[in-house]
C-alpha positions as CSV (number, residue, x, y, z in Angstrom):
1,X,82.2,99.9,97.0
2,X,84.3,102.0,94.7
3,X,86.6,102.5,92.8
4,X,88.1,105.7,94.9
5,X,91.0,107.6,93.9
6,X,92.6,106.6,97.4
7,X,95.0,104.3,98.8
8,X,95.1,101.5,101.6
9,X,98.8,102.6,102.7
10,X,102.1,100.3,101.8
11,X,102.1,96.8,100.1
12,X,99.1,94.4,100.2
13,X,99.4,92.1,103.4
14,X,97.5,89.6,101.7
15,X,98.8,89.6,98.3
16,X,100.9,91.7,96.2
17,X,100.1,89.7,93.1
18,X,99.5,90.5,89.6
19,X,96.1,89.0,88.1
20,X,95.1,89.3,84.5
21,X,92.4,92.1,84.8
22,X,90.3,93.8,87.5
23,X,87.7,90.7,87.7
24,X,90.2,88.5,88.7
25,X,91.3,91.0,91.4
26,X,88.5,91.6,92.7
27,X,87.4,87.8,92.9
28,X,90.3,86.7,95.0
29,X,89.6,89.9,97.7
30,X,86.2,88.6,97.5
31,X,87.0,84.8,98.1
32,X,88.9,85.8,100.9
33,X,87.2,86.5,104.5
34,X,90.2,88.4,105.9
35,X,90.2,90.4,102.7
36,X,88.5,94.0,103.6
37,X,89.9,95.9,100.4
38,X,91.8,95.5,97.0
39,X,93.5,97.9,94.6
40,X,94.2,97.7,90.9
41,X,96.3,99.4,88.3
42,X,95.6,99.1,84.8
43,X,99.1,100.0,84.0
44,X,101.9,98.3,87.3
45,X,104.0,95.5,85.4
46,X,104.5,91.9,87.5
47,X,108.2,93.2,87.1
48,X,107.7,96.0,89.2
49,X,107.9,95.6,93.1
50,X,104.2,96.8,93.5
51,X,102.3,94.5,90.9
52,X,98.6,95.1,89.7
53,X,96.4,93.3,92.6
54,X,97.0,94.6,96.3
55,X,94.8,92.9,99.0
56,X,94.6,93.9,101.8
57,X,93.1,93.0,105.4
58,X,92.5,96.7,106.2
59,X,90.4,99.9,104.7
60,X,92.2,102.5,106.3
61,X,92.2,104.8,103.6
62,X,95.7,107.3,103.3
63,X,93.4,110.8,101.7
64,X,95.4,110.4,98.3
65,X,96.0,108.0,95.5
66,X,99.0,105.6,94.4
67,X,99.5,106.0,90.5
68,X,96.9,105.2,88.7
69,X,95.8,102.5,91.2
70,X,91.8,102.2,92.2
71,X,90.7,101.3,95.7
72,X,87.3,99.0,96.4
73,X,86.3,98.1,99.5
74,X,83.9,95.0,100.3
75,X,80.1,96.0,101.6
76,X,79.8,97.2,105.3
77,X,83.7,97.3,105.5
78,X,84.2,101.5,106.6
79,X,87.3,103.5,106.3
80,X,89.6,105.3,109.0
81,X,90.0,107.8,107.2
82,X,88.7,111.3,108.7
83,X,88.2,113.4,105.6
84,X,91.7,112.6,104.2
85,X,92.9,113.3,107.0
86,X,95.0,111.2,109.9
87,X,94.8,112.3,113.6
88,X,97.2,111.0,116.4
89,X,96.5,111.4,120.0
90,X,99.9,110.9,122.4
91,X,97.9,109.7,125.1
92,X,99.7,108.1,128.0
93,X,97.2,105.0,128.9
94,X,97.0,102.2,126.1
95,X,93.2,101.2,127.4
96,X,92.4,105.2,126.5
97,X,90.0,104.2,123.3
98,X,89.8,107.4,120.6
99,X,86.9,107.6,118.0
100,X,86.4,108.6,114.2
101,X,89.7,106.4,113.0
102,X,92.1,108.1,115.1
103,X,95.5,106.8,116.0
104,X,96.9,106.0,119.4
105,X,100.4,106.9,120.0
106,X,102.0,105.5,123.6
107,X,105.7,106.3,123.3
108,X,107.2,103.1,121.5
109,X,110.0,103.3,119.5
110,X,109.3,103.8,115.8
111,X,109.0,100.1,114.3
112,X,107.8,98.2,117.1
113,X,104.9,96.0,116.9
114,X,103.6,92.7,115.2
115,X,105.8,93.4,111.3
116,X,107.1,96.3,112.4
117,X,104.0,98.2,112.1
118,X,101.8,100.3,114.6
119,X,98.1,100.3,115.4
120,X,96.2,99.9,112.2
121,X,98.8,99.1,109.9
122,X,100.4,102.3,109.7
123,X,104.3,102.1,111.3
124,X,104.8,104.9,113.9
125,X,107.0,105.8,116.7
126,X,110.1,107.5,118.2
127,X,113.5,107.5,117.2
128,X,116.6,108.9,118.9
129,X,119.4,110.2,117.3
130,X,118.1,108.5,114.0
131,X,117.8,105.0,115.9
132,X,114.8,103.0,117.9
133,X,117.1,103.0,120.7
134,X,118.4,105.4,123.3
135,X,122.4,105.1,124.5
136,X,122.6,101.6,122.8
137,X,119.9,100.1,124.9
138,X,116.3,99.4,124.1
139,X,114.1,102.7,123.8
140,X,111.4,102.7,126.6
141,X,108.2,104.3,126.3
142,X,109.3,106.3,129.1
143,X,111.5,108.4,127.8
144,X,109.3,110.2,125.9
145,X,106.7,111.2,128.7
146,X,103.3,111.4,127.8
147,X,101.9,113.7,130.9
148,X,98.2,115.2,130.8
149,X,97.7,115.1,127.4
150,X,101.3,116.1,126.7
151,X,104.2,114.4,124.4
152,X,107.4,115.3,125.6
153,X,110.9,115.5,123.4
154,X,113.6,113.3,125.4
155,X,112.6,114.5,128.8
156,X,115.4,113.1,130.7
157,X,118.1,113.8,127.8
158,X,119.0,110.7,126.5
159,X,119.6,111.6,123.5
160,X,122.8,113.2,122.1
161,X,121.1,115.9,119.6
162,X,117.4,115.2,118.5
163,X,114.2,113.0,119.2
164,X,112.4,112.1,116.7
165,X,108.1,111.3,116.0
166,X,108.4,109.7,112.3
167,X,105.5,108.1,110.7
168,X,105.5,106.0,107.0
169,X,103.0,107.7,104.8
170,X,102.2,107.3,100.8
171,X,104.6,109.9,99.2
172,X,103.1,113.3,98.6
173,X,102.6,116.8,99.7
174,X,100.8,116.9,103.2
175,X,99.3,119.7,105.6
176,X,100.3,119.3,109.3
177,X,98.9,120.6,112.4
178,X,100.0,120.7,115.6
179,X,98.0,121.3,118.6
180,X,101.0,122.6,120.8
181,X,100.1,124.3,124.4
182,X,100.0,128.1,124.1
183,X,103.3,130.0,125.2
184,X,105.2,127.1,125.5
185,X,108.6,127.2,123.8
186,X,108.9,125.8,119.8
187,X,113.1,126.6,120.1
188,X,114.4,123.7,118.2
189,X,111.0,121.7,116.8
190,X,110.9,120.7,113.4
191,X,108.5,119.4,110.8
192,X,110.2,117.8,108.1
193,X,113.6,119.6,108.9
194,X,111.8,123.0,108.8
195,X,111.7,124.8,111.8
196,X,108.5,126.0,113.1
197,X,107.9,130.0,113.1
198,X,108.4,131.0,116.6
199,X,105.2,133.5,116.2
200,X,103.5,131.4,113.6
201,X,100.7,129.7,115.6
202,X,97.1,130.2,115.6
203,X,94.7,130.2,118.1
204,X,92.7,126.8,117.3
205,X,89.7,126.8,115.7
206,X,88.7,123.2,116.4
207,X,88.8,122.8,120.4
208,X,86.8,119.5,120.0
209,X,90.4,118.4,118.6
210,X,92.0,118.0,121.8
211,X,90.9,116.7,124.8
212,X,93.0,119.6,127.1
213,X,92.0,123.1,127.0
214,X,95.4,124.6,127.5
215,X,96.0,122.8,123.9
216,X,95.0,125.9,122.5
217,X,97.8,126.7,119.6
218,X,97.8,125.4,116.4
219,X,100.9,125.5,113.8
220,X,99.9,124.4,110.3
221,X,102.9,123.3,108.1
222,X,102.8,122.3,104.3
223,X,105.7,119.7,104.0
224,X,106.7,117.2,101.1
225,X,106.9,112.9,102.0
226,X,109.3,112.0,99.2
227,X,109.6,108.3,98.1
228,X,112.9,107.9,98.6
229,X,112.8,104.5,97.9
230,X,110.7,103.6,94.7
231,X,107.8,101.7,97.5
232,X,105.2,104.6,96.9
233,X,105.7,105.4,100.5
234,X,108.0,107.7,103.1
235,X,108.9,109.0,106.2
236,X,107.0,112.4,107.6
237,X,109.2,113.7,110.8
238,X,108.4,115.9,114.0
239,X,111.5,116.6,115.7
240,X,112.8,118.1,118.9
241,X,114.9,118.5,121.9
242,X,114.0,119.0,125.5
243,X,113.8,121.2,127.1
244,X,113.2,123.6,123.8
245,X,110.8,121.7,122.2
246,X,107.9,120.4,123.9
């Protein structure tokens, strides 16, 4: 199916490979069981760190293109995607199964998995102080406590100024919302760097987004992922300290 102006987020982990036109492309995804989706660019150089051909064994799909690249994805192979969009429960139990694509976030440090990268290819997780680790030691998933439905920032203050939710997205501009309970403190949370308005949430619209009733405030924030690094791809950050951010 395809081509879609849309992206299977970072480098092919079949192949980043440049083939001679889009036929050839598309034959070697299609020669290969494990491949579910390939991209193509008319224009990316075998020079360039992302060449022409990107297979891939996923079809999440990011919401948004990479240059002039295409996405095709085999027959009976669906996409994660919701709308564009990507949705992340904190949930505290890994066998708590989510539907619709979304993402399961348990509290590991940012980077840990099979590669370096989270469920479904995407790399997510928790930093402290800038770092996977907590006071030198290995960052347990404990420290950030997931409770009822609820993420907490450093509960038991292990780190020396801020902790960190980052997740590696295709560069671009992107619309955040937080489902934060109502009342609660936002002192000292950040998206991107930018505080959030202390009186700038909403009551939500959507209650069939969260599984909690008192999850009942929504903060919407427009924020910039930069490529920083010429791979098409960077870092989108929710930070905060306990006990001002929760």
């Amino acid at each position: 199916d395809g081509p879609f102006s849309d992206d299977v987020p970072g480098i092919g982990d079949i192949a980043n490979m440049q083939a001679s036109n889009l036929e050839e492309c598309s034959n070697r995804c299609l020669q290969d069981a494990k491949c579910e989706a390939f991209e193509f660019s008319p224009s990316a150089l075998a020079s360039s760190g992302v060449r022409n051909c990107q297979l891939n064994s996923k079809s999440l799909r990011a919401g948004m293109a990479y240059g002039d690249f295409k996405l095709f994805i085999k027959a009976g192979k669906g996409s994660a995607s919701v709308e564009g969009a990507h949705v992340v429960y904190f949930i505290a139990e890994e066998k708590t199964q989510v539907t619709g694509g979304a993402l399961r976030d348990f509290g590991h440090a940012f980077g840990e998995g099979p590669d370096g990268t989270g469920e479904k290819g995407f790399k997510f997780g928790w930093m402290c102080d800038g770092q996977p680790e907590a006071n030198g030691g290995p960052l347990f998933k404990t420290m950030f406590r997931i409770e009822e439905h609820l993420a907490y920032f450093d509960k038991f203050h292990q780190c020396k100024g801020q902790a960190t939710w980052r997740i590696q997205l295709p560069a671009g501009r992107y619309v955040v919302n937080l489902f934060l309970p109502k009342g609660r403190s936002v002192k000292g949370c950040t998206v991107q760097g930018r505080p959030l308005p202390a009186n700038g949430g909403k009551e939500a619209d959507n209650k069939a987004a969260v599984e909690d009733e008192e999850w009942t405030w929504r903060f919407s924030v427009s924020v910039a992922v930069p490529d920083v690094d010429h791979s098409g791809h960077g870092n989108l950050e929710v930070a905060g300290s306990h006990p001002d951010c929760e």
